[in-house]
VEXKEFI-598224 format. One record per residue (C-alpha): x, y, z. Coordinates in steps of 0.5 Angstrom, whole numbers. Example, Ala and Ser with C-alpha at 12.3 -4.5 7.8 and 13.67 -1.06 7.14 Angstrom:
2
REC      u      v      w
REC     25     -9     16
REC     27     -2     14
***
This chain:
796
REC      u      v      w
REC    -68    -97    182
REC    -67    -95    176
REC    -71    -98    170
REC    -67   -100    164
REC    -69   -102    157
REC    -66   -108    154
REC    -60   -108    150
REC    -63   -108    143
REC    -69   -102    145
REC    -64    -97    147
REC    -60    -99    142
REC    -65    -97    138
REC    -66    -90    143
REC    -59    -89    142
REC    -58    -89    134
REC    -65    -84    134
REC    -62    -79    138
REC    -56    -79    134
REC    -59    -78    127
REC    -63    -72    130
REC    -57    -69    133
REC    -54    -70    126
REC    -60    -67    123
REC    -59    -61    127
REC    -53    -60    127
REC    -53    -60    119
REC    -57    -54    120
REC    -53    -51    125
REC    -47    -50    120
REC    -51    -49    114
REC    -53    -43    118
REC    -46    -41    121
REC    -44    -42    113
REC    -50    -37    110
REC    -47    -32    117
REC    -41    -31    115
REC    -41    -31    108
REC    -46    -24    109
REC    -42    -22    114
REC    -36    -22    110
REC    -35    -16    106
REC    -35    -17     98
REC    -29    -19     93
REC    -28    -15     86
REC    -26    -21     82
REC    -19    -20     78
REC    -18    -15     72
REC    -17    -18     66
REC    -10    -19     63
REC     -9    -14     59
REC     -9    -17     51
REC     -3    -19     48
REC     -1    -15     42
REC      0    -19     36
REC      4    -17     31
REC      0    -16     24
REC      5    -17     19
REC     10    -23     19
REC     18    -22     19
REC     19    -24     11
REC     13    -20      9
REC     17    -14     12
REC     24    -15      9
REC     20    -16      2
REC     17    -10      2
REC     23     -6      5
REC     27    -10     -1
REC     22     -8     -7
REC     21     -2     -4
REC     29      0     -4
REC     30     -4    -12
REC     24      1    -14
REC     27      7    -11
REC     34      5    -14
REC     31      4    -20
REC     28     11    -21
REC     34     15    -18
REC     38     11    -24
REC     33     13    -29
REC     33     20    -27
REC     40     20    -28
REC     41     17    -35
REC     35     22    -37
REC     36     28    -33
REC     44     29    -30
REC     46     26    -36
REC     48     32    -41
REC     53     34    -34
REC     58     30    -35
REC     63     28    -41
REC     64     21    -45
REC     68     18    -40
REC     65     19    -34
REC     57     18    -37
REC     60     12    -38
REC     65     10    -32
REC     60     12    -28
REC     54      8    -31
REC     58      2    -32
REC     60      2    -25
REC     54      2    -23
REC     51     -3    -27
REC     57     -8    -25
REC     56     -6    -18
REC     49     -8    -18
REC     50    -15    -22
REC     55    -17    -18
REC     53    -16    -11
REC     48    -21    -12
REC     55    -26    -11
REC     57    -23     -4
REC     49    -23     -2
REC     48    -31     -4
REC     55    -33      0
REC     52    -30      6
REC     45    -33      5
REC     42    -26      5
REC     38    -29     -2
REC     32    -24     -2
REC     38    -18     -1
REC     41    -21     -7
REC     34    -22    -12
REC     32    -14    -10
REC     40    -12    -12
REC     39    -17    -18
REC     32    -14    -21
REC     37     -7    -20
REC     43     -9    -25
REC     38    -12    -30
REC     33     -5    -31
REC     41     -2    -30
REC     42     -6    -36
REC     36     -3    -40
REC     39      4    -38
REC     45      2    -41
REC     41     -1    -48
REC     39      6    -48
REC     45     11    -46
REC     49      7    -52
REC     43      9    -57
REC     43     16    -54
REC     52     17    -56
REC     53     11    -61
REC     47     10    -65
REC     42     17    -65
REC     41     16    -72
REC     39      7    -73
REC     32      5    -75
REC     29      5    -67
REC     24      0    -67
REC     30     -4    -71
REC     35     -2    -65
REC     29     -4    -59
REC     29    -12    -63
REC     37    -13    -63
REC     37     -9    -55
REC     31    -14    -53
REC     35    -20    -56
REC     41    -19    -54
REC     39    -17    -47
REC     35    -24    -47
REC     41    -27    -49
REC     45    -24    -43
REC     41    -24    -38
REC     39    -31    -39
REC     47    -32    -38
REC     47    -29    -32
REC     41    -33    -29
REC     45    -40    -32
REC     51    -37    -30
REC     50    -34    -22
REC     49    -41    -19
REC     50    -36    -12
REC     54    -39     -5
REC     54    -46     -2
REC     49    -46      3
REC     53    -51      8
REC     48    -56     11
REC     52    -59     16
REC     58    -61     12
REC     62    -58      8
REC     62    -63      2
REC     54    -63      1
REC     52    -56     -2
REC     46    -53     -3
REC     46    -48    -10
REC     41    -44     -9
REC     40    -40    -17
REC     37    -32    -17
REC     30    -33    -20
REC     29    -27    -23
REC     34    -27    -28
REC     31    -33    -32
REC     24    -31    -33
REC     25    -23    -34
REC     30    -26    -39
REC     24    -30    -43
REC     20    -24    -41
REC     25    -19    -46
REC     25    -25    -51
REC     18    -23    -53
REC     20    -17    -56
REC     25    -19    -61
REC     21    -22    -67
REC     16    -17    -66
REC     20    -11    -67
REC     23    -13    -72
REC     17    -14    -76
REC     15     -7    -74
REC     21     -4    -76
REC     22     -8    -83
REC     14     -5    -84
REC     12    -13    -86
REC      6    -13    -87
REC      0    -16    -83
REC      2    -22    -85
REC      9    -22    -83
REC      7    -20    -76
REC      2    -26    -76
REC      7    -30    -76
REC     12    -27    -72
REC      7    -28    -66
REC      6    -35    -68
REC     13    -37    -68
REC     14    -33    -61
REC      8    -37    -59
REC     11    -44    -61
REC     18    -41    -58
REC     14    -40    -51
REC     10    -47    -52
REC     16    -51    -53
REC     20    -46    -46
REC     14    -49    -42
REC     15    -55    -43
REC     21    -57    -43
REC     24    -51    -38
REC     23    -55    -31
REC     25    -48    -28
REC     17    -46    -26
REC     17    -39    -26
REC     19    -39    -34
REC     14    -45    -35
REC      9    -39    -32
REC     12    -34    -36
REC     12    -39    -43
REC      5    -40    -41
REC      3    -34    -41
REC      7    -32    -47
REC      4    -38    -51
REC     -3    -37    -50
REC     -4    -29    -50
REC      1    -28    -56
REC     -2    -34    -59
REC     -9    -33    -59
REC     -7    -25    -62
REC     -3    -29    -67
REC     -9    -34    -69
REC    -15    -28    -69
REC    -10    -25    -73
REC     -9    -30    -78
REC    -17    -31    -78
REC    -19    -25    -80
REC    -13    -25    -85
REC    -18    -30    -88
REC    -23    -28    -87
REC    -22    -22    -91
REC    -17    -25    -97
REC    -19    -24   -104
REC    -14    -27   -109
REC    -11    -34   -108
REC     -4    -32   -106
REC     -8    -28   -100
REC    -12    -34    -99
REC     -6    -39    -99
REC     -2    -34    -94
REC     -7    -34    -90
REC     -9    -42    -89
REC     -1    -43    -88
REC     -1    -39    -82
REC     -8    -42    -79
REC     -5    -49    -80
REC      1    -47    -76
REC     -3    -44    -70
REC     -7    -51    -71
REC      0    -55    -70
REC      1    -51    -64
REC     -5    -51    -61
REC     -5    -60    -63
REC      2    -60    -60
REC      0    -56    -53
REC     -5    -61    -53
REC     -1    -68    -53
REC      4    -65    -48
REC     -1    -61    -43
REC     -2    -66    -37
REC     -9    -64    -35
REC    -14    -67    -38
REC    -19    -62    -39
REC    -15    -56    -42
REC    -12    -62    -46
REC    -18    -63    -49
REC    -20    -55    -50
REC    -13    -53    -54
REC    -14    -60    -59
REC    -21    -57    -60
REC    -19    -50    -62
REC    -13    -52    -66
REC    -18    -57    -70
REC    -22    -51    -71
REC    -15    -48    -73
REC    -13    -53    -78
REC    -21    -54    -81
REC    -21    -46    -82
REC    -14    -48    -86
REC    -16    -53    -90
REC    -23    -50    -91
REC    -20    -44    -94
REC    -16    -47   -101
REC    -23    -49   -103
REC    -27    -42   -102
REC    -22    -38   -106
REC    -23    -42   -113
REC    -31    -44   -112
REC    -37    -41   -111
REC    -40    -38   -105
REC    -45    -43   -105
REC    -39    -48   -103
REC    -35    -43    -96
REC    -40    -48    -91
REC    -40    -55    -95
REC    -32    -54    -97
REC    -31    -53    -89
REC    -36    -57    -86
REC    -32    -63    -91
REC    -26    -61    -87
REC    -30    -62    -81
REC    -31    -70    -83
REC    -25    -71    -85
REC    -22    -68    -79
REC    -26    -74    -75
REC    -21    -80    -78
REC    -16    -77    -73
REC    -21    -80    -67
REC    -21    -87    -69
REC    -13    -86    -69
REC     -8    -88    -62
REC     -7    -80    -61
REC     -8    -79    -53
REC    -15    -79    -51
REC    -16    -72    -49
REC    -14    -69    -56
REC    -18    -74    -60
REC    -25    -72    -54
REC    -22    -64    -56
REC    -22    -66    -65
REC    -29    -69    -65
REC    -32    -63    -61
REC    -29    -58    -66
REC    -32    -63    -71
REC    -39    -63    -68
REC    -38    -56    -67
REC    -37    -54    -75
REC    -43    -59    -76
REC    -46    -55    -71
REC    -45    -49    -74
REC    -47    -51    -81
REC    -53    -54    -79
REC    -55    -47    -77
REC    -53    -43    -83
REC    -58    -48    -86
REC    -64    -47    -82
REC    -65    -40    -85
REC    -68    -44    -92
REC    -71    -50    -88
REC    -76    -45    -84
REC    -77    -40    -91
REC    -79    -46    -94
REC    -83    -49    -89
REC    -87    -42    -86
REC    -86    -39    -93
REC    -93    -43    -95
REC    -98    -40    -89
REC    -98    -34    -93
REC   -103    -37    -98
REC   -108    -38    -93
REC   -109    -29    -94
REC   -109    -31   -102
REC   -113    -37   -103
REC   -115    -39   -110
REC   -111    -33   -113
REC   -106    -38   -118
REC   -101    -43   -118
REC    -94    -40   -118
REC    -88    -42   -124
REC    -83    -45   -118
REC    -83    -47   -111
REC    -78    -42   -110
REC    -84    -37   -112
REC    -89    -41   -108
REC    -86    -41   -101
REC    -82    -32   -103
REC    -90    -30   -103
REC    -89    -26    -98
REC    -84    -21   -101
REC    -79    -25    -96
REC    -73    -26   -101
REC    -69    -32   -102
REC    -63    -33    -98
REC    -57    -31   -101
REC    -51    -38   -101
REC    -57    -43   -100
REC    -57    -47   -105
REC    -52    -52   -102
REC    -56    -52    -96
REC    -59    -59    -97
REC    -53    -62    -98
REC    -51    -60    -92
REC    -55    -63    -87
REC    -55    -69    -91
REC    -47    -68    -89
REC    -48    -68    -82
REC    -54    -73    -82
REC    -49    -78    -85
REC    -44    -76    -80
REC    -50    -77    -74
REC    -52    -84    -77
REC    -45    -87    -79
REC    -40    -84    -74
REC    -45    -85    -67
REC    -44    -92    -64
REC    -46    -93    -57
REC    -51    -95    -54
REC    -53    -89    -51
REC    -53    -84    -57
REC    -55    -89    -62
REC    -63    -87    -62
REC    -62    -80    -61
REC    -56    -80    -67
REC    -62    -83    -71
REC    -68    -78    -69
REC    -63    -73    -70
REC    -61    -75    -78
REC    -68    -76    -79
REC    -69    -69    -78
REC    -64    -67    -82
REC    -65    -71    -88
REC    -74    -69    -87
REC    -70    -62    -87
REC    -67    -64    -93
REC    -72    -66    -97
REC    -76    -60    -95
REC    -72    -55    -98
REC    -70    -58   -103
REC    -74    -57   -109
REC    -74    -49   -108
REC    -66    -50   -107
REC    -67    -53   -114
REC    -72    -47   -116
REC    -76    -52   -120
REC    -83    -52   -122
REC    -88    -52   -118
REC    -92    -58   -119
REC    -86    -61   -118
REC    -84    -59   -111
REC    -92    -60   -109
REC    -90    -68   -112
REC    -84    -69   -108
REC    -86    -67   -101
REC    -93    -71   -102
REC    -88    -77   -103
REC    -84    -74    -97
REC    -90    -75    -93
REC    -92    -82    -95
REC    -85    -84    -94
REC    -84    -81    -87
REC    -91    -85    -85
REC    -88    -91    -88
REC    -82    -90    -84
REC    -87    -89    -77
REC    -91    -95    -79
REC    -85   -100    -81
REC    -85   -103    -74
REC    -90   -105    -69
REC    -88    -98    -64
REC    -90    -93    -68
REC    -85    -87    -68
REC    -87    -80    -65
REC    -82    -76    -68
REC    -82    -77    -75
REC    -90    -77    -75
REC    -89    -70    -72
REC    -84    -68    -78
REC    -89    -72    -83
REC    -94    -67    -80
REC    -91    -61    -80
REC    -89    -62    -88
REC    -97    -64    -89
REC    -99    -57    -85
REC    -94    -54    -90
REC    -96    -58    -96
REC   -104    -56    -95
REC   -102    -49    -94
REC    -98    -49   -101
REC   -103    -53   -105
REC   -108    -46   -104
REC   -106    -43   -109
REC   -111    -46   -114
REC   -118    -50   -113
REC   -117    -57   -116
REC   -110    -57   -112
REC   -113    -56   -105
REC   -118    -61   -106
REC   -113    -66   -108
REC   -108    -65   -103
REC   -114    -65    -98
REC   -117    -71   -100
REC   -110    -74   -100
REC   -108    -73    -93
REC   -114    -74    -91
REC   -113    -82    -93
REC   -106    -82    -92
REC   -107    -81    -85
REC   -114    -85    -84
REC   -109    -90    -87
REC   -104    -90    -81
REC   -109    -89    -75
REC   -108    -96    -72
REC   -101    -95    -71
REC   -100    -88    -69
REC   -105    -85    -64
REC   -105    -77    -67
REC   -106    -80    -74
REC   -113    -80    -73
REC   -114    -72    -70
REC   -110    -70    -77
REC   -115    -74    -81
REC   -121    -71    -78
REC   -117    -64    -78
REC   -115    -65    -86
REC   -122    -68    -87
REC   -126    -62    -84
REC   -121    -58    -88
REC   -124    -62    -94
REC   -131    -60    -93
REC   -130    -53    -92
REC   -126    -53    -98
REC   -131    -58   -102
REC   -137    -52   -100
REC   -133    -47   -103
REC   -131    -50   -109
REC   -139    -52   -110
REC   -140    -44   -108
REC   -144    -45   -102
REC   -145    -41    -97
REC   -143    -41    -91
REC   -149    -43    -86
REC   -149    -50    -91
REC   -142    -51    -90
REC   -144    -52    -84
REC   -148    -58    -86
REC   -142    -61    -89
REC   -138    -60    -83
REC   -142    -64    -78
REC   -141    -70    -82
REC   -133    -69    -78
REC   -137    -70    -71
REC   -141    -75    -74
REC   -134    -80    -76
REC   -130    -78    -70
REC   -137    -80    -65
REC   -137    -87    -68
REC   -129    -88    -69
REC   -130    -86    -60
REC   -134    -91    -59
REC   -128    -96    -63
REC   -123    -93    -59
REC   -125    -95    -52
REC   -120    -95    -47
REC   -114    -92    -53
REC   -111    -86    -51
REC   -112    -83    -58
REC   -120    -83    -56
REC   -120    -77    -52
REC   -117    -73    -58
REC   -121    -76    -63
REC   -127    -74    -59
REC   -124    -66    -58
REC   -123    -66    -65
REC   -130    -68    -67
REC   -132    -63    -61
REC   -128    -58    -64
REC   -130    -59    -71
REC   -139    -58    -69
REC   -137    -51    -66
REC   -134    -49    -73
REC   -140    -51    -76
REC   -144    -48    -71
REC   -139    -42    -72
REC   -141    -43    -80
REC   -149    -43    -79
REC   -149    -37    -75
REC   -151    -31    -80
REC   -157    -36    -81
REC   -161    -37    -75
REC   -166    -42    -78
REC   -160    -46    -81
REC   -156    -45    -73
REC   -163    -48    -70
REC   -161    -55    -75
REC   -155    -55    -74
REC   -155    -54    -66
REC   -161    -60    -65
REC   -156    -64    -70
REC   -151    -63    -66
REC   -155    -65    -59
REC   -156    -71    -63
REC   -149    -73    -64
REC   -148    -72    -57
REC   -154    -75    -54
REC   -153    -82    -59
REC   -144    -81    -56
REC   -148    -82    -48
REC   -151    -87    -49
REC   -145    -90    -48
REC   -143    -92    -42
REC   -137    -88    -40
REC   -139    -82    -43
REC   -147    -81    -40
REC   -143    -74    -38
REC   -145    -73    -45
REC   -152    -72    -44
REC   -152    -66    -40
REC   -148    -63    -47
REC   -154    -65    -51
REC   -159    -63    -47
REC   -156    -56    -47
REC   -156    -56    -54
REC   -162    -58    -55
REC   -165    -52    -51
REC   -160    -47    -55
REC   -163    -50    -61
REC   -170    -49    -59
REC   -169    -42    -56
REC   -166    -40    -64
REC   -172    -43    -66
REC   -177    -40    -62
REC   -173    -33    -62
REC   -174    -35    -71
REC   -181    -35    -70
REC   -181    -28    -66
REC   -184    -32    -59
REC   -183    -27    -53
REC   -186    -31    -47
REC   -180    -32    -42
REC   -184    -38    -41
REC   -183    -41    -48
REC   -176    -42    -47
REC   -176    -43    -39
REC   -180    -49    -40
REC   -177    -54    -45
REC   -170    -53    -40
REC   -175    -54    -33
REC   -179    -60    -36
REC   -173    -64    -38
REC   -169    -63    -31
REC   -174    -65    -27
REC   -175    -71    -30
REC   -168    -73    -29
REC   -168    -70    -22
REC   -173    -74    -22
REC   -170    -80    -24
REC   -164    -79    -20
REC   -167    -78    -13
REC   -171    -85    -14
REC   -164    -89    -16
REC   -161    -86    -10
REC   -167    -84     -4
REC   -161    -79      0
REC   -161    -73     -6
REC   -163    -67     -3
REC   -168    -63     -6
REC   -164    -57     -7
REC   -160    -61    -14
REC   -165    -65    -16
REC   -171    -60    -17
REC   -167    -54    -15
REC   -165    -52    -22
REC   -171    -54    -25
REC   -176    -50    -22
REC   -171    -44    -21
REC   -170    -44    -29
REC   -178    -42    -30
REC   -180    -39    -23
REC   -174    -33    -22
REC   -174    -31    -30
REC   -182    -31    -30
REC   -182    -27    -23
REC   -178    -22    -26
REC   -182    -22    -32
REC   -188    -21    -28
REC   -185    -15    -23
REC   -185    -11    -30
REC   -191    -14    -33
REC   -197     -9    -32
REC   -202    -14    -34
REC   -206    -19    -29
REC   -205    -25    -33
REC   -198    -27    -32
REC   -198    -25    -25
REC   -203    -30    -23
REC   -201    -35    -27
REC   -194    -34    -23
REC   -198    -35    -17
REC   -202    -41    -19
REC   -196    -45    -21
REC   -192    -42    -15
REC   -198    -45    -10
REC   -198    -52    -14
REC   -191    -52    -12
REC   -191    -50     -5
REC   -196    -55     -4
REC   -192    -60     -7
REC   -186    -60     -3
REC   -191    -59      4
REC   -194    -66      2
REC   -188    -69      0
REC   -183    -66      6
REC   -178    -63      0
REC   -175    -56      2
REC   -173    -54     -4
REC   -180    -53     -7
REC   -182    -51      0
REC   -177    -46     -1
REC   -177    -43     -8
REC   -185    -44     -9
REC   -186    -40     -2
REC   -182    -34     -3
REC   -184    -33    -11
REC   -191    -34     -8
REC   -189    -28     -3
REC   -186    -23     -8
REC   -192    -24    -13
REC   -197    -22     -8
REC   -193    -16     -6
REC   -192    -15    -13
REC   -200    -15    -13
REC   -201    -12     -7
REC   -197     -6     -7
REC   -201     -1    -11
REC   -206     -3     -4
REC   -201     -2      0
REC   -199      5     -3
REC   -206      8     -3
REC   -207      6      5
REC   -200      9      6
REC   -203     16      3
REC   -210     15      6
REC   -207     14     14
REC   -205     21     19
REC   -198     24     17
REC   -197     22     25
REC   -199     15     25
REC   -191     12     22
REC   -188     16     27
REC   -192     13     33
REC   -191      7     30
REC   -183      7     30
REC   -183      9     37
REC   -188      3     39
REC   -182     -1     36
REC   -177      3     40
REC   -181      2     46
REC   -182     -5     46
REC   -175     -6     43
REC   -173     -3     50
REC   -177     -6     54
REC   -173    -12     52
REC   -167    -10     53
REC   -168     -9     60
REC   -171    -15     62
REC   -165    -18     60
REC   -160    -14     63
REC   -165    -15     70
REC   -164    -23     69
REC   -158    -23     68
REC   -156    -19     74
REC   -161    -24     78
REC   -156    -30     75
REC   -149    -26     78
REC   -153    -25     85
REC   -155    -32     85
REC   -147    -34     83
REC   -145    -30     89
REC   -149    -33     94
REC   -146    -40     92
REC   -139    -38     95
***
């Protein structure tokens, strides 16, 4: 009998078979799929569809392009008709002819609208309205050959605006139905309108032309065509006229106002002035009425500024015609200021933003044509630094022209002008975030003032050194009135004390008393300004070279004098510590010893001093504790002031001017390496020993004698042996090799005579010994490392 599995383990036998048939299955058709794909022969894919052809241009731009071409040509073949095939024909048919034309092409426009053809009717309108000019002409040419044709031109151009303005009011044009007849669309020509304005352009022009009416005629005839198109394009509600009006009012009124300018700026008499200024003022009123109807804020605001500036240069020229030319900019920089009082009315906020900018614009101006003087006056004095002692002037307009730069012509009101806008600045700025800048601007202003006044006012020359002295003194008066000192005006009183000790060159008594007087007055502000104390030092070396002069030393004594300077500024460091005016203080002082270096140099004796006196400020200045950097400053000066000494005393050993730098830096290296046990030997004794060693090898190598040489090599043993005991490299080092070419320096005489005594083929032996060995070398490596590659081949 058959064996039969229980139920559960066959039905596990089962489900295997038919996941392995599954299987195999898959495969089967996998494969039928990949048959048949190969077999079956390939499929070009489908073209692409043909692209579609767009039309480049839309329907309306064709038909407008078609009318305007049409309008152009009908209107040049009428133009050639009036001109060309006029004289073929009589009176009456010239006349018949063109009227008929001319009524035909005007009145089209009506049948054109019934039937809603509106760009058709525009075209044949622009048609009959060249037509019209036509016909202007042609009655010239057989009515009126002999009238004025400028004066015809005016009346043919105001009579066509007139008419063609009727024909656009007039030709409302046909009733577009909109679904019922009781509700109609008006549809009005466009193009009558504002060629109608266009026309109206001509009319005052012309006639002004044709009466011959002078410049001042045809100034105003633009303007009063200008504020004809302002008014059109406000209150026209058509916008194609408002376009036209604008464009009318901007282009005629800006020719009208250049025109009246320049009318005043070239009248002579008081009649011409006046005629001048009233046609500016009226171009002010334009551009002030413009303004408050103009919707857009920022064009509002730059019309009201021009027609501020218009009616400043209005008001200003009545006064210039009757005073002098000292008073042009003061009598327009008035009608600036006054013109501010419009900013604190109710006028709309754009025309008071424009009125205030045109004011500060005048003043801007003004402060200009004022700072000529103000710099004459201020650089004017640094030419006695090329003429020190040579005599006081008579004025202090002489003391500051010495130059041959003449004084500028008109400038006798330019103090009172920047007082002007300094008043302005003070009084009219008042917010919060203007306010400091307003005030720093008006003390300069008034600082300018001041500083050009006494040549302004031509008076003596004393007199204007005593004014600006009392300048100063008040401007550091103002700086130390609060506990935070004020940089600007301390800047201005320095500057004004720069050119008062250039001015006070001039005579010996004057430069000492100026000198000693900013030198106290800036001592005096030092605790409260932090650059006070650099100008004190500044003046007061200015002061000690002064004082040598006037006690007719020479130069290198000077020198002495000087030195006190870097003396002050050293102790008043110390009293500084931790200000932010200590590091000036410092330069200074610096500054001041190389000029007294500078000073002593012709004398080599006296330079030794000064440079050891130097050494010692510096030394006594790192003694503090943030400044021990100073001590290698010291220690510099003090072998430079050793080495003129010794050059002085006519010492020609390396040696003498080698070891007073070795000697010193070994000891600090000394001292640095036992403080901190890590420093190398190279920067504690490194520099030390190279000081002496390298100059005194290189002195040896051309010394003939035996002395030095075998100095050189003792000291060089000592220090060879030095580092060997103590492990230092850098004695090991330096004194070996110093050791090695002082010998083959002594040795090489030796050298050369058994170079000469040995056979002439002994050298060539030699090289090829090395050659061999060389190559015996070589070859030993390239057996190893073939012996290496065999070995990594056998490991495989």
């Amino acid at each position: 009998m058959t064996h039969l599995p229980p139920p559960a383990e066959e039905l596990r036998l089962l489900d295997t078979e038919l996941r392995q048939l599954d299987a195999r299955r898959a495969l089967l058709l996998a494969r039928r799929a990949w048959l048949i794909t190969a077999l079956r022969p390939p499929v070009a894919p489908p073209p692409p569809p043909p692209p579609a052809r767009r039309p480049e241009t839309t329907a309306p731009r064709v038909q407008n392009v078609l009318l305007v071409l049409g309008g152009i040509l009908l209107t040049v073949a009428a133009i050639a008709f009036t001109l060309v095939s006029w004289g073929r024909m009589g009176i009456a048919g010239r006349s018949l002819v063109l009227g008929a034309v001319t009524l035909a092409a005007l009145g089209s426009p009506v049948l054109l609208l019934r039937h809603g053809l509106r760009s058709t009717a525009e075209a044949v309108a622009g048609l009959g309205l060249a037509l019209t000019v036509l016909d202007v002409y042609a009655l010239h040419e057989v009515a009126f050959p002999d009238t004025n044709g400028l004066g015809y031109a005016a009346i043919a151009s105001a009579l066509l605006a007139a008419l063609w303005t009727a024909y656009g009011l007039v030709l409302g044009g046909p009733r577009r139905p909109t679904g019922e007849p009781a509700a109609p669309e008006r549809l009005p020509l466009r193009l009558p309108l504002p060629t109608a304005l266009a026309a109206a352009q001509l009319p005052l022009i012309l006639w002004a032309a044709a009466a011959d009416a002078g410049a001042h005629a045809m100034t105003a005839a633009l303007l009063v065509t200008a504020a004809l198109d302002t008014a059109a394009a406000f209150r026209v509600p058509v916008p194609s006229v408002r376009l036209v009006a604008a464009v009318g009012a901007y282009g005629l009124g800006g020719w009208g106002s250049f025109a009246a300018g320049w009318l005043s700026w070239t009248a002579t008499g008081p009649s011409a002035v006046a005629r001048a200024a009233a046609l500016l003022l009226f171009a002010g009123a334009i551009a002030l009425a413009a303004a408050w109807r103009l919707p857009d804020t920022n064009v509002a605001t730059w019309v009201a500024s021009a027609g501020g500036l218009l009616t400043v240069a209005a008001l200003g020229d009545v006064p210039r015609s009757s005073l002098p030319g000292d008073w042009t900019v003061p009598g327009y920089l008035v009608c600036a200021v006054a013109l501010l009082a419009a900013v604190r009315t109710r006028l709309p906020e754009p025309m008071r933003r424009g009125l205030a900018l045109a004011a500060g614009s005048v003043q801007a101006v003004s402060v200009v044509w004022a700072l000529p003087p103000v710099a004459l006056a201020l650089l004017g004095p640094v030419a006695w630094v090329g003429r020190v002692w040579t005599g006081a002037p008579s004025t202090a307009r002489e003391a500051v022209t010495t130059d041959g730069v003449p004084w500028p012509p008109y400038a006798a009101t330019a103090p009172l002008v920047l007082v002007i806008v300094a008043t302005v600045l003070a009084v009219a700025v008042r917010g919060t975030e203007w306010r400091p800048r307003a005030t720093v601007g008006a003390s300069a202003l008034v600082w300018a003032a001041v500083l050009v006044l006494p040549a302004a006012l031509d008076i003596p020359y004393w007199a204007g050194l005593s004014a600006q002295g009392l300048t100063i003194v008040a401007t550091l008066a103002y700086t130390t009135r609060s506990a935070k000192a004020r940089l600007v005006p301390f800047l201005l009183a320095l500057v004004s004390s720069a050119s008062l000790a250039c001015l006070s060159l001039a005579t010996e008594g004057t430069t000492l008393g100026v000198l000693a007087t900013l030198t106290v007055l800036f001592s005096a502000v030092s605790g409260r300004s932090r650059p006070a104390p650099v100008a004190a030092l500044t003046y007061a070396t200015a002061l000690a070279c002064a004082v040598g002069a006037s006690l007719g030393w020479q130069s290198q004594h000077i020198a002495l004098l000087v030195l006190l300077v870097p003396v002050v500024a050293a102790l008043l460091a110390a009293r500084l510590a931790g200000s932010p005016a200590r590091v000036p203080v410092e330069m200074t002082g610096a500054v001041a010893g190389l000029l007294a270096v500078g000073l002593a140099v012709t004398d080599p004796p006296l330079l030794a001093l000064v440079l050891a006196l130097c050494g010692v400020i510096a030394a006594g200045t790192a003694v503090r504790e943030d400044r021990r950097s100073a001590g290698y400053a010291a220690t510099a000066l003090f072998v430079l002031a050793a080495w003129v000494r010794l050059a002085c005393w006519g010492v020609g050993y390396v040696e003498a001017y080698t070891l007073p730098v070795t000697v010193p830096a070994l000891l600090v290296g000394a001292v640095g390496r036992r403080k901190d046990p890590l420093t190398s030997s190279w920067a504690a004794y490194g520099a030390g020993l190279s000081v002496t060693l390298v100059p005194s090898l290189l002195t040896a190598w051309t010394d003939p004698d035996w002395p030095r040489p075998l100095l050189l090599g003792v000291a060089a043993l000592t220090v060879t042996l030095v580092g060997a005991r103590h492990r230092l490299r850098a004695p090991l080092v330096l004194g070996g090799g110093v050791l090695a070419l002082d010998t083959l320096h002594e040795l090489a005489p030796y050298l050369v005579q058994m170079a000469g005594a040995l056979p002439r083929w002994v050298p060539p032996a030699l090289a090829g010994l090395v050659l061999l060995a060389l190559g015996a070398t070589y070859e030993q490596r390239i057996r190893d490392a073939r012996r290496v590659r065999d070995v990594l081949g056998r490991m495989r």
